[in-house]
MDTraj code that builds the backbone (N, CA, C; nanometers):
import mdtraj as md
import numpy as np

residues = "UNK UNK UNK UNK UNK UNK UNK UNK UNK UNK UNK UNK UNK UNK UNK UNK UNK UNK UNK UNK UNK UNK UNK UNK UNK UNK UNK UNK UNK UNK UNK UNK UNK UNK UNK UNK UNK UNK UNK UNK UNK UNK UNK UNK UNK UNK UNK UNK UNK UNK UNK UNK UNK UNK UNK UNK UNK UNK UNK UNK UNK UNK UNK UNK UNK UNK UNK UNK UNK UNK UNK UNK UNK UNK UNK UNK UNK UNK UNK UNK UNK UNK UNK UNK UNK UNK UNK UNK UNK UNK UNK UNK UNK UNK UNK UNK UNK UNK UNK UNK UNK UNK UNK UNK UNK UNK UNK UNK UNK UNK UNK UNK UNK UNK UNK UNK UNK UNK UNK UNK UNK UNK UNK UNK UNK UNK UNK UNK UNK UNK UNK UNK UNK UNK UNK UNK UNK UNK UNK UNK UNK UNK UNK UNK UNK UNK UNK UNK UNK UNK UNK UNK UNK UNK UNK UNK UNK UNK UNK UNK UNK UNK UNK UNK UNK UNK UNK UNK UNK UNK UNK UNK UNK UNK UNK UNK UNK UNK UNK UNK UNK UNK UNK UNK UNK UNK UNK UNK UNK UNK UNK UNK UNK UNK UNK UNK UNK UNK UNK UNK UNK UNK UNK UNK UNK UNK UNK".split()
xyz = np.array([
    [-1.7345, -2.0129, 2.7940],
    [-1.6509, -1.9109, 2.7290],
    [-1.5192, -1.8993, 2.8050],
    [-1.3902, -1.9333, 2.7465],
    [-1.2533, -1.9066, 2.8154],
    [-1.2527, -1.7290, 2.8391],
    [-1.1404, -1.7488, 2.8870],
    [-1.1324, -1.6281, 2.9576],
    [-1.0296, -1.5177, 2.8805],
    [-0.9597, -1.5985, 2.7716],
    [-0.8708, -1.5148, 2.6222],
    [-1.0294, -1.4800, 2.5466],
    [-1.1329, -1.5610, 2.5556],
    [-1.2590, -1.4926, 2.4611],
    [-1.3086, -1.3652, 2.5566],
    [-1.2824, -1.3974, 2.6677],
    [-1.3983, -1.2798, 2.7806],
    [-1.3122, -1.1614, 2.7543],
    [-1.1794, -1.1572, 2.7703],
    [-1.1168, -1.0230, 2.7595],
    [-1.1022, -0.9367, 2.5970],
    [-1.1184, -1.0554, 2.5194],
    [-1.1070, -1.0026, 2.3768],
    [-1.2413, -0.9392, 2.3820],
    [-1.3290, -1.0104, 2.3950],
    [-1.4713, -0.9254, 2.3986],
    [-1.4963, -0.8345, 2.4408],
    [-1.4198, -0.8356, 2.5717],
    [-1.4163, -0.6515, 2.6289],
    [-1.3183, -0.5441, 2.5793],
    [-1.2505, -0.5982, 2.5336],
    [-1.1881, -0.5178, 2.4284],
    [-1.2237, -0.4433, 2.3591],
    [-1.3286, -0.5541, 2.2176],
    [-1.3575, -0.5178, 2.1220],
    [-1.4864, -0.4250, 2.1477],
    [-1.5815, -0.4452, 2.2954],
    [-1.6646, -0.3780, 2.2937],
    [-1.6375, -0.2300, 2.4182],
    [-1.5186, -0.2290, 2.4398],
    [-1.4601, -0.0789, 2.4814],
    [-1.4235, 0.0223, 2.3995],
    [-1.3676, -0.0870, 2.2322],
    [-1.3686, -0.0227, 2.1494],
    [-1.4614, 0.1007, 2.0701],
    [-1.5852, -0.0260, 2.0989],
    [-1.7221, 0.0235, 2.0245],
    [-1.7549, 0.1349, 2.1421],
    [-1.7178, 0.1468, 2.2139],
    [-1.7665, 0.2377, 2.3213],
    [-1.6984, 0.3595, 2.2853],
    [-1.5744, 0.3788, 2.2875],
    [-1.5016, 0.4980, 2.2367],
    [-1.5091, 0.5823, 2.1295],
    [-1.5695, 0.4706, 2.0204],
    [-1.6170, 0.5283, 1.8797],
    [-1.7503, 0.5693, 1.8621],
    [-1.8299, 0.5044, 1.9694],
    [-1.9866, 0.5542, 1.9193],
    [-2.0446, 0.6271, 2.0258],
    [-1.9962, 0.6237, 2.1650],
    [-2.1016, 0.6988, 2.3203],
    [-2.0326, 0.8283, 2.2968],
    [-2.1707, 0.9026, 2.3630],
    [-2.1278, 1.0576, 2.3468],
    [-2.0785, 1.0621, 2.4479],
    [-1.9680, 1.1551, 2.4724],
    [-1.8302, 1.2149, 2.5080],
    [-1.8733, 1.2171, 2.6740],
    [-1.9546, 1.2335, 2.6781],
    [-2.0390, 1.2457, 2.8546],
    [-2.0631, 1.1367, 2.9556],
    [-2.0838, 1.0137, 2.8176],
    [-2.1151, 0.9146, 2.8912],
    [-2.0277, 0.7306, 2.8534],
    [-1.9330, 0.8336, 2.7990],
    [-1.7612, 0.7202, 2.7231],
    [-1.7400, 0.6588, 2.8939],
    [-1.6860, 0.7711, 2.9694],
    [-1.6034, 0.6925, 3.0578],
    [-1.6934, 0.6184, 3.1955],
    [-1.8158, 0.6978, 3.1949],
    [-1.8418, 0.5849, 3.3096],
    [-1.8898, 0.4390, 3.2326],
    [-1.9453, 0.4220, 3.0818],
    [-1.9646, 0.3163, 3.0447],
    [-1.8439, 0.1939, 3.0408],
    [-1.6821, 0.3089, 3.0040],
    [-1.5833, 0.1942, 3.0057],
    [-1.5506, 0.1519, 3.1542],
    [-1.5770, 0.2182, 3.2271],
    [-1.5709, 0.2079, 3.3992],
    [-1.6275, 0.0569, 3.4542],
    [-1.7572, 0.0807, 3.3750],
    [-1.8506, -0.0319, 3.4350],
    [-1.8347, -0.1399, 3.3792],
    [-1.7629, -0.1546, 3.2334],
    [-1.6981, -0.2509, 3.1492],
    [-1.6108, -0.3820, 3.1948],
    [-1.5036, -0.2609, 3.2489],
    [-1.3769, -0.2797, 3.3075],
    [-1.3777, -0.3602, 3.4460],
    [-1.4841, -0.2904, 3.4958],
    [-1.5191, -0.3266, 3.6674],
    [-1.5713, -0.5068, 3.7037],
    [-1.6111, -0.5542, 3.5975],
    [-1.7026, -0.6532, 3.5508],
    [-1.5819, -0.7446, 3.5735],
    [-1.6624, -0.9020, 3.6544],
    [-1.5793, -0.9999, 3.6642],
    [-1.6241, -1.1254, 3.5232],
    [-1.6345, -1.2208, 3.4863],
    [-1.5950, -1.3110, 3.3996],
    [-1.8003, -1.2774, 3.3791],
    [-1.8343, -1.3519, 3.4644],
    [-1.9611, -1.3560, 3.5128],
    [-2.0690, -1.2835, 3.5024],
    [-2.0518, -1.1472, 3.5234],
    [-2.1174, -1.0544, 3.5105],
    [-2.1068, -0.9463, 3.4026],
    [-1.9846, -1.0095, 3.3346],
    [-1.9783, -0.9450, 3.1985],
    [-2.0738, -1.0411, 3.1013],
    [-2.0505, -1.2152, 3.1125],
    [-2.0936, -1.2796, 3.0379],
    [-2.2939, -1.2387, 3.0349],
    [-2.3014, -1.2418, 3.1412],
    [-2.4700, -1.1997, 3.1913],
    [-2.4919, -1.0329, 3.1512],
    [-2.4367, -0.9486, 3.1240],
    [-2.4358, -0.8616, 3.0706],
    [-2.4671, -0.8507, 2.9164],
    [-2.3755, -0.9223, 2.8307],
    [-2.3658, -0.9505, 2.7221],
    [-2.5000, -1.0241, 2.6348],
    [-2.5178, -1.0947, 2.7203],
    [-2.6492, -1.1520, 2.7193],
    [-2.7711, -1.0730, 2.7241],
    [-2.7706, -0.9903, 2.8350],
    [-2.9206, -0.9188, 2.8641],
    [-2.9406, -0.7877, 2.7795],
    [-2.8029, -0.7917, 2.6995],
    [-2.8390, -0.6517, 2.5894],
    [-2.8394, -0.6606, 2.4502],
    [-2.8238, -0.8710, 2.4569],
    [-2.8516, -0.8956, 2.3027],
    [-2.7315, -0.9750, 2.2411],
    [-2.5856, -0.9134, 2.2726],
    [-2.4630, -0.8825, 2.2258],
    [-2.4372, -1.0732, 2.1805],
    [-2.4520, -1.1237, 2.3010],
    [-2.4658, -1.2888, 2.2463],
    [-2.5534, -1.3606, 2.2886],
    [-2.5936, -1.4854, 2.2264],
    [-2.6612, -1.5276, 2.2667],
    [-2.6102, -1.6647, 2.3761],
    [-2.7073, -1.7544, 2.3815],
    [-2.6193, -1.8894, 2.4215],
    [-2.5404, -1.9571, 2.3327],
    [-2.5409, -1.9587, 2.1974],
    [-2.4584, -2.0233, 2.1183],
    [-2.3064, -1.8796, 2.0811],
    [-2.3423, -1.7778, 2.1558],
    [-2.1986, -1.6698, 2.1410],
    [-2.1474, -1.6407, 2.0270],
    [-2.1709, -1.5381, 1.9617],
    [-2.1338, -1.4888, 1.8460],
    [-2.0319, -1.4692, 1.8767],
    [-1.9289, -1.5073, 1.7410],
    [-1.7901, -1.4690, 1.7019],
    [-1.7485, -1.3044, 1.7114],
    [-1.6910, -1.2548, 1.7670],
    [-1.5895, -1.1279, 1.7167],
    [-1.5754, -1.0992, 1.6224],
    [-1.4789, -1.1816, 1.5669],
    [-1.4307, -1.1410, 1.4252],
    [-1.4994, -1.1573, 1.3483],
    [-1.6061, -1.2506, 1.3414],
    [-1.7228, -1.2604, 1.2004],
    [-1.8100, -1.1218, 1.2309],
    [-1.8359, -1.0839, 1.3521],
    [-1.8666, -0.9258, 1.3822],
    [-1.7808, -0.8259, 1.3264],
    [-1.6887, -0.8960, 1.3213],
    [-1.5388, -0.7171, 1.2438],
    [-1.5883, -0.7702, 1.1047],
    [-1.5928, -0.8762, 1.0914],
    [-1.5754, -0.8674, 0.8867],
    [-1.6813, -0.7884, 0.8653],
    [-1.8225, -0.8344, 0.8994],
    [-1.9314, -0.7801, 0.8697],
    [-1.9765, -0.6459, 0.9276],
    [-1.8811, -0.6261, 0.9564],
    [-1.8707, -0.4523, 1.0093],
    [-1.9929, -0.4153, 1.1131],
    [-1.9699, -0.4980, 1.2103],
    [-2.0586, -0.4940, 1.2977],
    [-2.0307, -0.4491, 1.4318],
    [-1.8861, -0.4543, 1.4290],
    [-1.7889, -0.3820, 1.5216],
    [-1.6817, -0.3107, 1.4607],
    [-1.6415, -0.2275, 1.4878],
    [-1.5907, -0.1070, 1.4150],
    [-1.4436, -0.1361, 1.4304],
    [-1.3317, -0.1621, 1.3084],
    [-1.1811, -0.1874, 1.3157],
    [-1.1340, -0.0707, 1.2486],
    [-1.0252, -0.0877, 1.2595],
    [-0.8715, -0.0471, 1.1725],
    [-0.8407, -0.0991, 1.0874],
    [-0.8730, -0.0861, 0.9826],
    [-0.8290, -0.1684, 0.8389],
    [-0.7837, -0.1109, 0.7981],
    [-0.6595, -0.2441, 0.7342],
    [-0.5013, -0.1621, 0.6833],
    [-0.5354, -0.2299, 0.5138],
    [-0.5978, -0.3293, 0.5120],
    [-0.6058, -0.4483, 0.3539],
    [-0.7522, -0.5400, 0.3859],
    [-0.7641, -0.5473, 0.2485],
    [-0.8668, -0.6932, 0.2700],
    [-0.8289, -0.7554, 0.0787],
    [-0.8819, -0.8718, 0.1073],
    [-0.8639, -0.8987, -0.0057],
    [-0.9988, -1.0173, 0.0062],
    [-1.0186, -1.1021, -0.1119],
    [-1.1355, -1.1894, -0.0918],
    [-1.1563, -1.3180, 0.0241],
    [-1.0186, -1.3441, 0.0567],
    [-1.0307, -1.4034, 0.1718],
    [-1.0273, -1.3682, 0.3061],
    [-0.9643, -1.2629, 0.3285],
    [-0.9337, -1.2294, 0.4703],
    [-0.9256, -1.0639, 0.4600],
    [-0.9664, -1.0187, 0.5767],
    [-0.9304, -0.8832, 0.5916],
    [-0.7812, -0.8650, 0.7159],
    [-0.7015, -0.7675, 0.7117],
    [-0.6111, -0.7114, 0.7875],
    [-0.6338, -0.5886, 0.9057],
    [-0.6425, -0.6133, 1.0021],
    [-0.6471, -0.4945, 1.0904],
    [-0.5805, -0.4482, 1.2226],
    [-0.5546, -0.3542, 1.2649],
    [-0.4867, -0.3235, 1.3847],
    [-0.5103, -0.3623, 1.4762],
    [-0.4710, -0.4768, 1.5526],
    [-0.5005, -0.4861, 1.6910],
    [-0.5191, -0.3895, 1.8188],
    [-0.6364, -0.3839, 1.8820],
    [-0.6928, -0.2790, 1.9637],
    [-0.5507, -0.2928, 2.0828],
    [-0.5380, -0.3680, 2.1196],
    [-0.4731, -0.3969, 2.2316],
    [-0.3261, -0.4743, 2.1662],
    [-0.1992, -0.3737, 2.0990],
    [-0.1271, -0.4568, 2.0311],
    [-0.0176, -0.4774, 2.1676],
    [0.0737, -0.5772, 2.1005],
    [0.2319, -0.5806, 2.1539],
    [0.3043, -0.4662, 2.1665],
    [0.2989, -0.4231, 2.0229],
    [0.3941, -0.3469, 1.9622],
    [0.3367, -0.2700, 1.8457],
    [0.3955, -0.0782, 1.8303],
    [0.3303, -0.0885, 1.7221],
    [0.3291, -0.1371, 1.6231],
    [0.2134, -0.1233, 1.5305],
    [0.1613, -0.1949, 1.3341],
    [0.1560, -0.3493, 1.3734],
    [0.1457, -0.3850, 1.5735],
    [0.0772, -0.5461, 1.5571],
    [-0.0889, -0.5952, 1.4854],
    [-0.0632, -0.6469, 1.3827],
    [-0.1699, -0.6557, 1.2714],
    [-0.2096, -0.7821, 1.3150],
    [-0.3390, -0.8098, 1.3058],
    [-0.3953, -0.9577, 1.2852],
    [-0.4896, -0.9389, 1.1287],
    [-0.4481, -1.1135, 1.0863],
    [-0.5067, -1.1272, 0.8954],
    [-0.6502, -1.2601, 1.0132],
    [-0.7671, -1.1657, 0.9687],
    [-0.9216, -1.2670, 0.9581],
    [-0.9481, -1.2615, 0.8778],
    [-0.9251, -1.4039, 0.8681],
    [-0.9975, -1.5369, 0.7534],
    [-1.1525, -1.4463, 0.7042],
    [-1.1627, -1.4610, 0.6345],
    [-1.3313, -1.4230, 0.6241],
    [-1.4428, -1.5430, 0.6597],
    [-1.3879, -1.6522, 0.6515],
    [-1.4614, -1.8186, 0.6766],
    [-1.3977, -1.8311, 0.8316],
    [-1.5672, -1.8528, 0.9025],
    [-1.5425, -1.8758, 1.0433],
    [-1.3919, -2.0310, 1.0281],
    [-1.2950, -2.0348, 1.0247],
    [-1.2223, -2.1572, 1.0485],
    [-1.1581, -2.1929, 1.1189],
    [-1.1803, -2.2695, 1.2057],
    [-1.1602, -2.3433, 1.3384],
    [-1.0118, -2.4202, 1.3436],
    [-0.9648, -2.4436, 1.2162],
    [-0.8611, -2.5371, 1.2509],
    [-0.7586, -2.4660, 1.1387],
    [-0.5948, -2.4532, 1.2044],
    [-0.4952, -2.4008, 1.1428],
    [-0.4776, -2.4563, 0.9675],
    [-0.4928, -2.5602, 0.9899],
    [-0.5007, -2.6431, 0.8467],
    [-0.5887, -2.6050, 0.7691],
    [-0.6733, -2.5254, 0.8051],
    [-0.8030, -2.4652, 0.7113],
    [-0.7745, -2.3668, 0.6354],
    [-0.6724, -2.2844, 0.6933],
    [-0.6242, -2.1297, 0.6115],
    [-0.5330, -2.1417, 0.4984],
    [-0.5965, -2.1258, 0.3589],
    [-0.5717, -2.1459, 0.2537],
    [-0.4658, -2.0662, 0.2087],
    [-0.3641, -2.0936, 0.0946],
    [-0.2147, -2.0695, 0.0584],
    [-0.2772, -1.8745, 0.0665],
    [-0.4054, -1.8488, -0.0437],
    [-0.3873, -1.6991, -0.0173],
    [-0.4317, -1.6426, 0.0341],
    [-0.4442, -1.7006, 0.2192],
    [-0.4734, -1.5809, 0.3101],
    [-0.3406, -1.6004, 0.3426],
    [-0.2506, -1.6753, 0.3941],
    [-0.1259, -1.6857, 0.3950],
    [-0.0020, -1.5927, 0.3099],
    [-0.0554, -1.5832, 0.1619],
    [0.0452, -1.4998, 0.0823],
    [-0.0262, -1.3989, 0.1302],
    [-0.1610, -1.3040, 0.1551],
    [-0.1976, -1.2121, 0.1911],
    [-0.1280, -1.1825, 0.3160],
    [-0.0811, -1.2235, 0.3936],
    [-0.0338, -1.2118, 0.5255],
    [0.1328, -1.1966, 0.5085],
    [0.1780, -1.2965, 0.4238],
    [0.3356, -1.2537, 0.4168],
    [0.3401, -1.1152, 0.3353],
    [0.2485, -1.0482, 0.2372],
    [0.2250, -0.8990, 0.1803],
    [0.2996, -0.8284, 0.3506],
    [0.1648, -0.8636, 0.4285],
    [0.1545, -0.7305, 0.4863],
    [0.2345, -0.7590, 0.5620],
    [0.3282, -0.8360, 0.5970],
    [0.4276, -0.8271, 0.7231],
    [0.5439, -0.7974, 0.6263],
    [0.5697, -0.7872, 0.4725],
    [0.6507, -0.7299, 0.4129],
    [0.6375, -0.5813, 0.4345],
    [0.5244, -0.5085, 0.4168],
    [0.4840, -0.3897, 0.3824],
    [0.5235, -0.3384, 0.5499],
    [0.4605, -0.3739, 0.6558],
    [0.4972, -0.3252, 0.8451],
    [0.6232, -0.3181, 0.8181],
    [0.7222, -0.4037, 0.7760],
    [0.9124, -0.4364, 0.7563],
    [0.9300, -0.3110, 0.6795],
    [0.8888, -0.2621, 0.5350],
    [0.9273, -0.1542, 0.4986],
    [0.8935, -0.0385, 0.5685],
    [0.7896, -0.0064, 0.6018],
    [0.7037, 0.1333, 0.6330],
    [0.7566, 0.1267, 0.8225],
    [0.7498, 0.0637, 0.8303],
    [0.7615, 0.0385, 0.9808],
    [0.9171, 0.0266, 1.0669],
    [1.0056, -0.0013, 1.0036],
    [1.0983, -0.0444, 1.0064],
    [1.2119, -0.1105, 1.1767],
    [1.1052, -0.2229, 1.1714],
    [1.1286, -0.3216, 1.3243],
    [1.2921, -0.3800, 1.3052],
    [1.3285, -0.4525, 1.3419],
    [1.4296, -0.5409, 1.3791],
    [1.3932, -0.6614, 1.2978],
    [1.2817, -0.7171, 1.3098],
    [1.2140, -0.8109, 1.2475],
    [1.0616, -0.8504, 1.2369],
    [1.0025, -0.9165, 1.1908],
    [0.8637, -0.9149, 1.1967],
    [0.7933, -1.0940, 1.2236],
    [0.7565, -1.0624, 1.3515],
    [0.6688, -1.2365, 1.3532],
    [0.5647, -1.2526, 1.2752],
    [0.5132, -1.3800, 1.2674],
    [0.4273, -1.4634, 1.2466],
    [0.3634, -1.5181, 1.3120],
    [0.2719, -1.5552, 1.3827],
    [0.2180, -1.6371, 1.4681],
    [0.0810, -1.6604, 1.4788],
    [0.0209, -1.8025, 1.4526],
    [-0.1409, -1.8221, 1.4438],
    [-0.1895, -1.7855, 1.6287],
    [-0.3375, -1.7623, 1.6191],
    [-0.3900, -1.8124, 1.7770],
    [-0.5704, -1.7825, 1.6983],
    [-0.6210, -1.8055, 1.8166],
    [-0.7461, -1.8410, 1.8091],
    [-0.8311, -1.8125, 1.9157],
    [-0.9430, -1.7120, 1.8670],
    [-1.0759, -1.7268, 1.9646],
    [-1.1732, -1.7077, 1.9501],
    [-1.2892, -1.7516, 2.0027],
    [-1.4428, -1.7591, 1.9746],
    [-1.4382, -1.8890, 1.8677],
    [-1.3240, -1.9649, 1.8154],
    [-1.3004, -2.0712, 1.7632],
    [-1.2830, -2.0410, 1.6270],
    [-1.2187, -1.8675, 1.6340],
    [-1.1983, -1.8273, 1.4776],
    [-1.0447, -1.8275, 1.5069],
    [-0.9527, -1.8668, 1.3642],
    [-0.8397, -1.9026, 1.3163],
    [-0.8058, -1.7647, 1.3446],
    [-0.6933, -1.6987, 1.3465],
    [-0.6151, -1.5991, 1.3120],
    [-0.4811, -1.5958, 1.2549],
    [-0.4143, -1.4457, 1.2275],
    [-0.3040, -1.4910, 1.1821],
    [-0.2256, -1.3389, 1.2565],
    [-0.1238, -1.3316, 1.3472],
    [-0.0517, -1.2125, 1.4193],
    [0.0535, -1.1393, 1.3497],
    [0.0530, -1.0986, 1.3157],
    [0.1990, -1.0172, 1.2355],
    [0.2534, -0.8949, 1.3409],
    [0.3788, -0.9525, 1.4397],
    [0.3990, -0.8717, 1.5557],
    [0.5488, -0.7832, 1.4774],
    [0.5564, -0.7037, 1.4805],
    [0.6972, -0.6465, 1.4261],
    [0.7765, -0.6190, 1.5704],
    [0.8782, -0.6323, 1.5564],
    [0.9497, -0.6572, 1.6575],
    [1.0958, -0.5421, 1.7221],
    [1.0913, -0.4469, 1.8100],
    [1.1844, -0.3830, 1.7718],
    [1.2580, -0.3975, 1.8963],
    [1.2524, -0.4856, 1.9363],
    [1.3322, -0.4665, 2.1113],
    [1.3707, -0.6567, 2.1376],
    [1.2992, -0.6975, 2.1969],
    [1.2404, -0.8119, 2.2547],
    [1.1513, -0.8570, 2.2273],
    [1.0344, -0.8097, 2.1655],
    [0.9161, -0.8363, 2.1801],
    [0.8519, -0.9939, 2.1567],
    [0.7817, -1.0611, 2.2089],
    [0.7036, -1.1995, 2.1729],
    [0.5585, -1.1672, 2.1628],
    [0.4809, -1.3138, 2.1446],
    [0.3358, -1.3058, 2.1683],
    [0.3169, -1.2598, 2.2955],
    [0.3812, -1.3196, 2.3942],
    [0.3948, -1.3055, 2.5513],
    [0.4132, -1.2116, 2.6020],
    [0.4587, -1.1001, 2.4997],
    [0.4711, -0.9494, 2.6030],
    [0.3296, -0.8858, 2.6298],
    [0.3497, -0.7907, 2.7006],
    [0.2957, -0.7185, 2.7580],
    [0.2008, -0.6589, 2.6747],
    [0.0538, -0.6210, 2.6688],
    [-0.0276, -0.5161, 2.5685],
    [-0.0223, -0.4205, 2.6347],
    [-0.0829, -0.3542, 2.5204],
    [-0.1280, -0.1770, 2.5611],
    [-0.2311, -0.1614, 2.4772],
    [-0.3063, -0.0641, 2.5772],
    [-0.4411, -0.0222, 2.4780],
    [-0.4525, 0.0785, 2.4132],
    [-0.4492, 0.1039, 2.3094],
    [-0.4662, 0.1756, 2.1716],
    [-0.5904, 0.2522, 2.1316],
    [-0.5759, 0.3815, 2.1291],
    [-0.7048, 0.4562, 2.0952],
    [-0.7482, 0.4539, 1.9969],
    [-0.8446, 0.5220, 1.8795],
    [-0.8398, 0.4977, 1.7520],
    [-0.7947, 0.5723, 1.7076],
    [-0.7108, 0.6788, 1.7502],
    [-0.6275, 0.8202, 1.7220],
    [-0.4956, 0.7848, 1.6615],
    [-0.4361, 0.6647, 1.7957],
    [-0.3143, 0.5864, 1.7705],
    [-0.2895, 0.4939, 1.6687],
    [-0.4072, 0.4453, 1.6443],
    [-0.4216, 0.3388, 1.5269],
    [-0.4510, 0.4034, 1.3820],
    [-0.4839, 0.5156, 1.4181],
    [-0.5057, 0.5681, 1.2660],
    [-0.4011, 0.6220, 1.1990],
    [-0.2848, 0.6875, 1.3186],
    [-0.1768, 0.7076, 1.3069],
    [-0.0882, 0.6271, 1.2709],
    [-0.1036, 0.5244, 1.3704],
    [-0.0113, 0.3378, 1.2207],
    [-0.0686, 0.3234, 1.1356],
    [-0.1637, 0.3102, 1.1134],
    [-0.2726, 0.2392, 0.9929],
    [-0.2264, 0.3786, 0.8766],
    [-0.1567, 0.5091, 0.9223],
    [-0.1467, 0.5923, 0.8028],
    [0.0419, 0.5643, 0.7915],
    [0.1041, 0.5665, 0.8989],
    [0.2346, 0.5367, 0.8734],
    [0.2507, 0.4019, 0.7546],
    [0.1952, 0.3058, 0.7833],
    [0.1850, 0.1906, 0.7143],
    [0.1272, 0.1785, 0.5829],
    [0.0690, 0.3023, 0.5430],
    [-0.0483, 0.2728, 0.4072],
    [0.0230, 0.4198, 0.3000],
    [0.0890, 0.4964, 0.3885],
    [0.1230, 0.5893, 0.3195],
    [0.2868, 0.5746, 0.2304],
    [0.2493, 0.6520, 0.1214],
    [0.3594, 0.6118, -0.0071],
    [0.5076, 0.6806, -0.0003],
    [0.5746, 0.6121, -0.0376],
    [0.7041, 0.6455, -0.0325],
    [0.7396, 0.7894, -0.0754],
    [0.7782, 0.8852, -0.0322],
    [0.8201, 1.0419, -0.0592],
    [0.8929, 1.0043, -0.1751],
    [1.0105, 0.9761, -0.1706],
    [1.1041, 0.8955, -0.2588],
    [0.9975, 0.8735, -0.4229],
    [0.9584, 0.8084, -0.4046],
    [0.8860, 0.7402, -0.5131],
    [0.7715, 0.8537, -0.5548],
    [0.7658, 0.9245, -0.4781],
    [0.6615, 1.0654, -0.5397],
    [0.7354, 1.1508, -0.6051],
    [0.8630, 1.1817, -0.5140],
    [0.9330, 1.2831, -0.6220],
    [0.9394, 1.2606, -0.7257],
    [0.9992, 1.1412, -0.7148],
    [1.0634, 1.0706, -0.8722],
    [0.9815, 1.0803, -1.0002],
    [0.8580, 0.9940, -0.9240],
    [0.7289, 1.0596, -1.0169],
    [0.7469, 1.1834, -1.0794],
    [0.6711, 1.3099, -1.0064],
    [0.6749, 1.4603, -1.0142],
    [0.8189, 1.4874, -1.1006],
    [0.8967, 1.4565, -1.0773],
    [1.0559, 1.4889, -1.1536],
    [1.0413, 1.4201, -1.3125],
    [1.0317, 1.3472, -1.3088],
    [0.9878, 1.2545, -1.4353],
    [0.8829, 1.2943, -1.4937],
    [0.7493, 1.3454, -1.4510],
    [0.6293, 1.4165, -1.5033],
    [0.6925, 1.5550, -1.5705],
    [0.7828, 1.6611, -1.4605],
    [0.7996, 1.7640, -1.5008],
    [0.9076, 1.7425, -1.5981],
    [1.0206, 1.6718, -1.6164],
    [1.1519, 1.6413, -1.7257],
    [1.0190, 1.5978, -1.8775],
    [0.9419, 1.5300, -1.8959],
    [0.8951, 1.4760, -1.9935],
    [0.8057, 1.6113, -2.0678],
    [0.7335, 1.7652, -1.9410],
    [0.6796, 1.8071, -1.9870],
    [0.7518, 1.8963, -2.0586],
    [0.9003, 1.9017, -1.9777],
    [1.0391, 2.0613, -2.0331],
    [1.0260, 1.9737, -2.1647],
    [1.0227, 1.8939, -2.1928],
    [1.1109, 1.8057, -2.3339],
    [0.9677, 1.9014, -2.3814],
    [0.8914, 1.8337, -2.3554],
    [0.7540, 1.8749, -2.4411],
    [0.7633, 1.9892, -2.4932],
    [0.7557, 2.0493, -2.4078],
    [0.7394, 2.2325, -2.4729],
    [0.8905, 2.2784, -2.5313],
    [0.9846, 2.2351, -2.5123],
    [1.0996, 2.2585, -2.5867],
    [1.1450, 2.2325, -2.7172],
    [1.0113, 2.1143, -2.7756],
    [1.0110, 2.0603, -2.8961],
    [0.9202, 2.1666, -2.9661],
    [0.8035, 2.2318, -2.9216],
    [0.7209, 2.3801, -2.9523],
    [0.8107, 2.4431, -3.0075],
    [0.9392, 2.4778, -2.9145],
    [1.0234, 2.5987, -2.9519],
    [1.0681, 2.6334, -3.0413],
    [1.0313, 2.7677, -3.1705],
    [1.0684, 2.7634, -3.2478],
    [1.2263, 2.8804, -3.2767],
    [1.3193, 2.7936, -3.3663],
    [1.4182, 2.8984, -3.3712],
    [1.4462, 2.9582, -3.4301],
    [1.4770, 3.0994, -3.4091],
    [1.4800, 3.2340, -3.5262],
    [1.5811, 3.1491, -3.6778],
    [1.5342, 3.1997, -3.7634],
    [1.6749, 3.2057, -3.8795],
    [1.7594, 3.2737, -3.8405],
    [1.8859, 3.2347, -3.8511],
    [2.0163, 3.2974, -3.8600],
    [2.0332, 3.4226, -3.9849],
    [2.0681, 3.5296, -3.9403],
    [2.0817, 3.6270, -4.0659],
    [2.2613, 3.6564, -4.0808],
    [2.2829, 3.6576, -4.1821],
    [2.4034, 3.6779, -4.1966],
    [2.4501, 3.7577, -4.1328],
])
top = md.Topology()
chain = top.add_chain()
for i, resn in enumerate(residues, 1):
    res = top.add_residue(resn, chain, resSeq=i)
    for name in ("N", "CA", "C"):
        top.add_atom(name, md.element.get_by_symbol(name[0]), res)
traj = md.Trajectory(xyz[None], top)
């Protein structure tokens, strides 16, 4: 197991720690998480089930909701979700739903699914610009959608993300244009004045 799989794994299962241990016993479990060298996490992982010798995937664990994400989209090929540990905020990764090992495998519409949502981070989000970038682990394909408002690369720096913080992008990002509600509501209420103004009946004129 490389050592981009060992830290993603502790990631994803600090995650699961924050969302499911009662409140008493969150921080010494992420303590002992954290404390863990390559070795004794891998032998850990092992003696409580989590993998076996052939090492279950992550992300085939997020599709099948076996580890608990941030989902922003899914569609039949791939789902979209917040990276626990992003760049930057609304850094999204698109999983394939098919374990696929090789870049050439990811079909035109997980790809158009992915240019969606790095359109949608560009509107709602509003970066400088928005990357693209494949990577890979546990030997599953991915796809990065980093929005960019400074400097930012694959190469910068992470930060770890609560699910407080992520629910807070995941609502900046999913929520509808004010703009486009009024307009609505304005247009609902103009169509109903017409309505009832056509009711209105007008007296006869008396000489």
């Amino acid at each position: 197991m490389e050592t981009l799989e060992i830290e993603s794994m502790k990631r994803e299962l600090i995650e699961h720690i924050n969302n499911n241990f009662p409140e008493d016993k969150r921080d010494s479990a992420i303590e002992q998480i954290s404390s863990m060298n390559e070795s004794e996490f891998i032998e850990f992982l092992k003696t409580n089930n989590l993998i076996k010798d052939s090492e279950k995937c992550v992300f085939c664990s997020i599709i099948f909701k076996e580890i608990p994400s941030t989902q922003i989209a899914e569609n039949e090929k791939a789902i979209a979700i917040l990276e626990i540990n992003p760049i930057s905020e609304g850094h999204t990764i698109i999983i394939p739903k098919s374990h696929l090992t090789k870049i050439e495998e990811i079909d035109s519409s997980t790809k158009k699914f992915a240019e969606k949502i790095k359109n949608l981070i560009e509107k709602k989000l509003n970066p400088k610009k928005v990357e693209l970038f494949y990577s890979e682990a546990f030997g599953h394909q991915i796809i990065n959608i980093l929005p960019v408002y400074s400097d930012e690369t694959q190469n910068s720096k992470r930060t770890k993300s609560n699910s407080e913080e992520l629910e807070k992008t995941k609502n900046k990002i999913l929520e509808k244009d004010l703009k486009e509600n009024e307009k609505q509501v304005i247009e609902e209420i103009s169509k109903k004045e017409i309505l009832d103004s056509s009711k209105i009946k007008v007296p006869k004129r008396f000489p």
